[in-house]
N, C-alpha and C positions, 0 to 999 in steps of 0.2 A: 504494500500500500504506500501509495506516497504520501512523502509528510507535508502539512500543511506551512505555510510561509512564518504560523507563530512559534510552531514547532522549533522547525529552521533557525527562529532566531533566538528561542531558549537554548538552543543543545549551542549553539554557537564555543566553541573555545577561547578563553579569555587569552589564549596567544595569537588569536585571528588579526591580521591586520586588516580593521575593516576601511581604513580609508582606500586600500588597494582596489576594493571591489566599489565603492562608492566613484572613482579613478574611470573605471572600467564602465560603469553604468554610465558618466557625465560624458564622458568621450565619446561613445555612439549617440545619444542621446544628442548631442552637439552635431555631430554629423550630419542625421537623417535633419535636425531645424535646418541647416545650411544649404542641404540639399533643396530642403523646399523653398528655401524663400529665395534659392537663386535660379530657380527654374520659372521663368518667365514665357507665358501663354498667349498671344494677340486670337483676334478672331480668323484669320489667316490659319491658324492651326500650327505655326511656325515656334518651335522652344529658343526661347532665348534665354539668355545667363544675362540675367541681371549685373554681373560684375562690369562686363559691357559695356550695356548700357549706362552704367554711371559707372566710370573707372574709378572716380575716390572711394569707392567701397572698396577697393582691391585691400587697402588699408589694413581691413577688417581680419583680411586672414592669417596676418600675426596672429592674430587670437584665437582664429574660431576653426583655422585649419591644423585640428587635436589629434590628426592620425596617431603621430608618434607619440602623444601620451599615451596613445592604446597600445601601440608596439612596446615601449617601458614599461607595461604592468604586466603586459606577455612576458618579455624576458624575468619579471619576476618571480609571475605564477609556472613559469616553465621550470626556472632554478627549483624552486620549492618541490614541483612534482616529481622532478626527474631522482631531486635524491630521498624525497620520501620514499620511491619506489625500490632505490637502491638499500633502504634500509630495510626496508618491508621482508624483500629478496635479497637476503645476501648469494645465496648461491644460483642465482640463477645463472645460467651460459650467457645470454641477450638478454637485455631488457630493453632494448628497442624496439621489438614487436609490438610491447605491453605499453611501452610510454606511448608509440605515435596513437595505439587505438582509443589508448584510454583521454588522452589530447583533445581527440578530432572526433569523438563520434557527437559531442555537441556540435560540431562546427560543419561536418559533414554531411551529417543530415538529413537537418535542414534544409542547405545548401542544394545536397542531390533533388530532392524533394522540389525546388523552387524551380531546380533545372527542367527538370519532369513536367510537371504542372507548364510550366511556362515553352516549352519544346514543342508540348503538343496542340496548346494556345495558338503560338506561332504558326503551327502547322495547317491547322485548322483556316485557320483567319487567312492563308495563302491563297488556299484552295479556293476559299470562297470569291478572292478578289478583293478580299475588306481590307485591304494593307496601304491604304492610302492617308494621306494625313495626320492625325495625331497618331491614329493606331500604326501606322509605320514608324514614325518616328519613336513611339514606344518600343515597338519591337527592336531597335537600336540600341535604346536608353537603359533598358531594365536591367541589362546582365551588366552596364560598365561599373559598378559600384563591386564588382566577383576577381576587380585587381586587388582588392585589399584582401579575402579571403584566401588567391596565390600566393602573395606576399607572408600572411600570417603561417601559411603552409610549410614556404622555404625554413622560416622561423623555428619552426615544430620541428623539421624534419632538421636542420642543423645547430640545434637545444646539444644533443651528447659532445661534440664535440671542441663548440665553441664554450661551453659551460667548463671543461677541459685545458680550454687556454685560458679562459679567466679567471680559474683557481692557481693555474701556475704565472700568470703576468698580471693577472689585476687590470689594471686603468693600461694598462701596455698593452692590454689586448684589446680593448677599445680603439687605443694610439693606432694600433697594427690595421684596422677596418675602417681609421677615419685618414689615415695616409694614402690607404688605397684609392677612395673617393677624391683626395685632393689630386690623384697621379692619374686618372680618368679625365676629372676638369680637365687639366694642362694637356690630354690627350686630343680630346676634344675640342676643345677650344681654342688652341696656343695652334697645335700641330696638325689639328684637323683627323684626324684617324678614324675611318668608318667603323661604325656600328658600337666600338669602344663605351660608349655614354652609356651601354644596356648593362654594364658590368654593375652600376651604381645603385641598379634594382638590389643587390646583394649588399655591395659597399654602405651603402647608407643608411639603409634600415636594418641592417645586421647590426650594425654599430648601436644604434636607438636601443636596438632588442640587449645588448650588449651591458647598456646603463640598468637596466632592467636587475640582469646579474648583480652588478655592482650595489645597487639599490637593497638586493636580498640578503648582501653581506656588510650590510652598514656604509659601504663605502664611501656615499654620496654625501662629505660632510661639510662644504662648502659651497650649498644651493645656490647662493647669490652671487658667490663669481661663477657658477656655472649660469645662468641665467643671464646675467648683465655680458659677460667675455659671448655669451651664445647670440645675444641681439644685437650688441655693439658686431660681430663679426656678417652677422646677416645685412648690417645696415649695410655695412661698407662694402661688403659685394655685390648689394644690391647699385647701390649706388656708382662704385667705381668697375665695375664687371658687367659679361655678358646676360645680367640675372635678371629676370623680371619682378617687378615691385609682386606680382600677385604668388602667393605658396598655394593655390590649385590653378590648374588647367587652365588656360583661357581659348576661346576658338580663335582662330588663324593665327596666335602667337609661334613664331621661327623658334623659341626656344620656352620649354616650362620645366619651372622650378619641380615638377611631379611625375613628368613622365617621359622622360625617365628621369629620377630624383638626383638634384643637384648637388654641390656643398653649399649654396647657400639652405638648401630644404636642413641639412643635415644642421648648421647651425640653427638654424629654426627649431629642430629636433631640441638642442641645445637649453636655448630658452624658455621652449615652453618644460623639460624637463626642470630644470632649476625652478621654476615660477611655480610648478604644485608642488615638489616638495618644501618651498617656502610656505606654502599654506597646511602643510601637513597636521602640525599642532591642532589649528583653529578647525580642521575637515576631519582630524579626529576623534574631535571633539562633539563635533555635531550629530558624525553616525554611532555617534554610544547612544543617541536616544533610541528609543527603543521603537518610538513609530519611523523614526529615519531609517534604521539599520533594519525593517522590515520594508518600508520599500523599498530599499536598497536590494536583498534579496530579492523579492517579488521582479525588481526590475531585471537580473539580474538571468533567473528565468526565461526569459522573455526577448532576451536584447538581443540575438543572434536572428530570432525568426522575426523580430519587428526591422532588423536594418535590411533584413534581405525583401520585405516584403515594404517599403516606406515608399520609394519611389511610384510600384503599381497604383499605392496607395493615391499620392497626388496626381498621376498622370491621369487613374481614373476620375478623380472629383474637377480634373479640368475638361474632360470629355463629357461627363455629365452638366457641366457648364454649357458647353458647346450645344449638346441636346437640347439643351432647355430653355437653347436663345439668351442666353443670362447674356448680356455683352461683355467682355472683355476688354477694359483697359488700355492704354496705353504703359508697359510695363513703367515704374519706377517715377509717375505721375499721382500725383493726389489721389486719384479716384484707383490707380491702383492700390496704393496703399492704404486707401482705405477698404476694401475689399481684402486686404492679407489676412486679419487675424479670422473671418468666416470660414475663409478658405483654409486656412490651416488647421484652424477646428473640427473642418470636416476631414483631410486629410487624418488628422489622430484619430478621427471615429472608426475609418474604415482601416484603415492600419490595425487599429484594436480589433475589427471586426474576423482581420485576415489573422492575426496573430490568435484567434482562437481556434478558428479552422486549424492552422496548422502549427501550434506550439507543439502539441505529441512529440514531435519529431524530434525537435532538442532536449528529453532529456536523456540519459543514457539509459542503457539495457546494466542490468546489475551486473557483478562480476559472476563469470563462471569458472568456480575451483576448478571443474572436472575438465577442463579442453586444457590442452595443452598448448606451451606455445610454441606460434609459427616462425621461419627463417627471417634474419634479417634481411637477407637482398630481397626477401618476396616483397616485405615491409617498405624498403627501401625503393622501392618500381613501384609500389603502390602510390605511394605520398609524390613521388616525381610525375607520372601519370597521373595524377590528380591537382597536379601542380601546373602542369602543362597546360590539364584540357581546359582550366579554371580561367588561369590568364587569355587560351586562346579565346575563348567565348568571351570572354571581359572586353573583346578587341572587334569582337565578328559581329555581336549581335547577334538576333537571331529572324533580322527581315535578309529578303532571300535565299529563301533555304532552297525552294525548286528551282531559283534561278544558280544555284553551285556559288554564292557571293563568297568571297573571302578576303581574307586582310593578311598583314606579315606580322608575323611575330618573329620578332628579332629580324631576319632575314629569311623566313620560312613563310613560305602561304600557307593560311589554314582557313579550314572552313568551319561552318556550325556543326555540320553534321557530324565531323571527324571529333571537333572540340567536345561536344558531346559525350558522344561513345569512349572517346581516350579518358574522361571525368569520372564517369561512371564505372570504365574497367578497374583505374585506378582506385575508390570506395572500395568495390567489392573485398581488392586485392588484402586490402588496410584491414579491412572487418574482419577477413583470415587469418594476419597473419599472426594477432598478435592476443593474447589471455586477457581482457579488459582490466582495468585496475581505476580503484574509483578516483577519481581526479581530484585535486584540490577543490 
């Protein structure tokens, strides 16, 4: 039986760092608001990015572009679980079977789950002809938010090893992963060298994931020159470098600070890391209450299958707009923003709506004593195949599938239907290889 959210927060361990998970809930949370209020809708049916439209909001994403505090509470929760596990099992041969499954089957899911549903959505809606207008450009939009679920994957899947250099180097193995990002820049940009910049998918957010470590071993004891040394270095690359003022995406920008992640992103990483553990005290503080620290939990439930489903979420309450003759705005004008907060209101209702349909999904299946566990290379092809198919669809979409549409990943075409199936083989591979183990 599962236990209820008061339950959860009675049995709690008074060694729990509950700001970590409070950390973890405000960073998605922040994302999916961002997402929505930068998606701008005309009656044309055309999505616009508000950031665009008015460039001094780029401003904003110092603040509120919080990826990499979610990749630092990963590298925490990952240190944590990886040597729970090692203590649990001292003898076991591998414990990388057991750590990727026990990792990802929250993450997986889900995930697989949304791919499904939404595959056959696509599929459907081809056939019929309906893929024009919003509903095409949804069928684009939906999967690009499935690069942060690759990215947390590379994370998961190299947790043993870089956990490994950061017990024998410390802040030098951070050093080692944020040198490399600087020697990509100067590749890049200085020397020009193709494809180079896609190295920084690793370099940059390994490093964030890296602080995570250090964080689970007290290490981070100078937040405020990691914070200040993190902004003062973002400004001035911003400013004196090839970087753009905005830390996400902008359309037809020649160069973004996200994709593929920059050194200025990585300093950004920087400051906003310094900047919550300067608030750690006072955030500690708040989730000892006992109605905080149970919605924290409850959110916490929740937050995997509401980011994957947030986007469906608004693209449908602007189609239901559209049906309904409601007019549409001028993005980022008065009467638009007066119409924001209904609109975003509605967007959490049906988000709530969809996160009931399919919460099942994230939570895990219990452990099973009786199975043994699987190979590591099976483990390790499962999480890369999964890693693959994730990013390729993050890139393809999933409008024209009967027409064979495809994009490059890295230097490679892929398509949906292959991203797909390579996504899914890899799941299965994971759910095999490895004895579940209950996660942190």
């Amino acid at each position: 039986m599962r236990s209820t959210v008061r339950e959860l927060a009675s049995a709690t361990p008074g060694t729990r760092d509950r700001y970590i998970d409070l950390l973890r809930v405000a960073s998605l949370a922040t994302v999916v608001l961002g997402h929505w209020l930068m998606a701008a809708v005309g009656d044309d049916e055309r999505i616009g990015n508000l950031l665009a439209v008015v460039p001094e909001l780029q401003l904003l994403t110092w603040v509120f572009q919080i990826m990499p505090v979610f990749f630092f509470v990963g590298g925490f929760s990952h240190a944590l679980s990886y040597r729970s596990l090692s203590r649990a099992r001292p003898g076991a041969t591998t414990l990388y079977p057991a750590f990727l499954r026990a990792r990802l089957q929250r993450l997986l899911r889900p995930t697989m789950v949304f791919i499904v549903v939404w595959g056959l959505l696509a599929l459907l809606i081809q056939l019929y002809g309906a893929d024009g207008g919003l509903t095409g450009a949804a069928l684009r939009l939906v999967t690009q938010p499935l690069w942060f679920i690759g990215i947390y994957l590379a994370m998961v899947a190299f947790t043993p090893p870089l956990l490994k250099l950061h017990e024998r180097y410390g802040w030098g193995a951070f050093a080692l992963l944020a040198a490399g990002a600087v020697a990509v820049d100067v590749a890049r940009f200085a020397l020009g060298v193709p494809y180079v910049e896609f190295l920084n998918f690793a370099f940059v957010w390994l490093a964030v994931h890296q602080l995570g470590f250090l964080r689970a071993d007290g290490r981070i004891r100078l937040p405020a020159a990691l914070a200040a040394g993190g902004l003062l270095s973002a400004a001035a690359l911003v400013a004196y470098g090839p970087y753009p003022l905005s830390m996400v995406g902008m359309p037809g920008e020649k160069v973004s600070n996200m994709a593929p992640p920059t050194l200025a992103l990585l300093c950004h990483g920087l400051w906003l890391v310094g900047a919550v553990e300067l608030l750690r005290a006072p955030g500690a503080r708040l989730v000892q209450r006992p109605q905080v620290w149970r919605g924290v939990i409850a959110a916490n439930g929740i937050a995997m299958t509401a980011f994957l489903w947030h986007l469906t979420a608004m693209l449908g309450v602007y189609g239901a707009l559209l049906a309904l003759d409601v007019p549409l705005p001028e993005p980022a004008s008065a009467a638009w923003w007066s119409q924001t907060p209904p609109r975003l209101l509605a967007a959490a209702l049906l988000t709530a709506l969809l996160v009931t349909l399919f919460r099942r999904f994230e939570h895990p299946s219990p452990p099973d004593p009786t199975r043994p566990d699987g190979s590591a290379p099976l483990a390790a092809l499962g999480i890369t195949l999964c890693l693959l198919g994730v990013l390729a669809l993050s890139m393809t979409g999933l409008g024209g599938l009967l027409e064979g549409h495809s994009a490059m990943l890295i230097a490679v075409p892929v398509t949906a239907p292959a991203a797909v199936g390579t996504a899914l083989t890899g799941w299965v591979l994971v759910e095999r290889a490895g004895n579940a183990f209950a996660a942190r």
